[in-house]
C-alpha positions as CSV (number, residue, x, y, z in Angstrom):
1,X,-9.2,7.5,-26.7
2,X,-10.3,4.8,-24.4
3,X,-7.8,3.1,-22.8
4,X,-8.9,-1.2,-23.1
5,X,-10.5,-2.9,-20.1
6,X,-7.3,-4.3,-17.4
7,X,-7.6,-8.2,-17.0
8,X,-8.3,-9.3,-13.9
9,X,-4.9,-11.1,-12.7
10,X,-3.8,-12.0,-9.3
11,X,-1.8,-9.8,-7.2
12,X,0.7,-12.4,-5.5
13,X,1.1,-13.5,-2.3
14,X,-2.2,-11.8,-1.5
15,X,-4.4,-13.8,-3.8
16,X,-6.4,-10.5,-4.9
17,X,-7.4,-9.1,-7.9
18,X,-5.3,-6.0,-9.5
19,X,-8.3,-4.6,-11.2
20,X,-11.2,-5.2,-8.5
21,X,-9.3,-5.8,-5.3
22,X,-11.6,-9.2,-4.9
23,X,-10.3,-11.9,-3.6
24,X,-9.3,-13.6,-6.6
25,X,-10.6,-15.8,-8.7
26,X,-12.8,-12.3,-8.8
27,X,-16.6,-13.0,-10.3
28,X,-14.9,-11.2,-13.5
29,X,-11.7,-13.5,-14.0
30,X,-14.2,-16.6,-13.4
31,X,-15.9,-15.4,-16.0
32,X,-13.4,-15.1,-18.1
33,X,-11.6,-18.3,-17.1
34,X,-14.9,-20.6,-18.1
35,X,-15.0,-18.7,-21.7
36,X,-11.3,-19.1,-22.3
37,X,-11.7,-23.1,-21.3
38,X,-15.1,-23.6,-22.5
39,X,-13.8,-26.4,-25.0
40,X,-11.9,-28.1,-22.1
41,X,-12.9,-27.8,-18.7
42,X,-10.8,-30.6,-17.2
43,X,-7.8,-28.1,-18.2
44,X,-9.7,-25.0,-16.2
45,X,-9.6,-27.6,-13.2
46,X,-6.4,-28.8,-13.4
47,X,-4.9,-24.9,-14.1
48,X,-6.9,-23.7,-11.4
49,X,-6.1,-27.1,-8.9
50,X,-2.4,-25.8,-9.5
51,X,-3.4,-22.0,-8.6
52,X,-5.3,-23.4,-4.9
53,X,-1.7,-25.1,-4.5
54,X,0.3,-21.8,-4.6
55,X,-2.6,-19.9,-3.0
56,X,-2.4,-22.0,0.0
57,X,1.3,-21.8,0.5
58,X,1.5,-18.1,0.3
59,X,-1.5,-17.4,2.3
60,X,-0.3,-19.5,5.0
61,X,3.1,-18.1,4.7
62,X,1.9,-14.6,4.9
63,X,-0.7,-14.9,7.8
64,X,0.0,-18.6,9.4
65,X,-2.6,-18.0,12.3
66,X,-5.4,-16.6,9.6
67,X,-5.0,-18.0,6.5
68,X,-8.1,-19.1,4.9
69,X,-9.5,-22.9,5.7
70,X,-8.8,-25.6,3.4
71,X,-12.5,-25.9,2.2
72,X,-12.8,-22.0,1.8
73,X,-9.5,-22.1,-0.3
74,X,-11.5,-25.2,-2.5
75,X,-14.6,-23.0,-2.8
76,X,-12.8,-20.3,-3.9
77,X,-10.5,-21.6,-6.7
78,X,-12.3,-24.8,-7.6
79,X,-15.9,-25.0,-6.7
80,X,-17.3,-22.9,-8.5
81,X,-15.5,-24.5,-11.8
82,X,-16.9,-28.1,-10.9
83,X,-20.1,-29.4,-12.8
84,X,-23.0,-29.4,-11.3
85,X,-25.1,-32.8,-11.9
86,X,-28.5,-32.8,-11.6
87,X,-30.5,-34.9,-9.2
């Protein structure tokens, strides 16, 4: 018996996947995020705006002299969610 695929969640405070050890959002949970919120992607923004905000706090908190910049948090969580518009 095969035992079904493990989502790819957060570990917290570490911000890293439990399935893949990526820092998470992993390329598989991004994945899965923009198919769970194809129908609304102003929601997948604002859930994953809310993420960044606890990801920032507990990175800092762990590792205040190392945690991760402010635009490489934004990159992480939310830019890769944001629509890109043509030129």
């Amino acid at each position: 018996m095969v035992s079904p695929p493990r989502p790819h969640l957060p570990i917290r405070p570490l911000w890293l996947c439990r399935t893949c050890a990526a820092p998470w959002p992993c390329a598989t949970a991004r994945l899965t995020l923009l198919r769970e919120y194809a129908d609304d992607p102003v929601a997948l923004l604002v859930y994953l705006g809310g993420l960044l905000h606890d990801a920032a706090g507990q990175l800092h908190t762990l590792n205040p002299h190392d945690a991760p910049e402010p635009a490489q948090l934004f990159d992480r969580f939310l830019g890769w969610a944001v629509p890109r518009r043509s030129p």
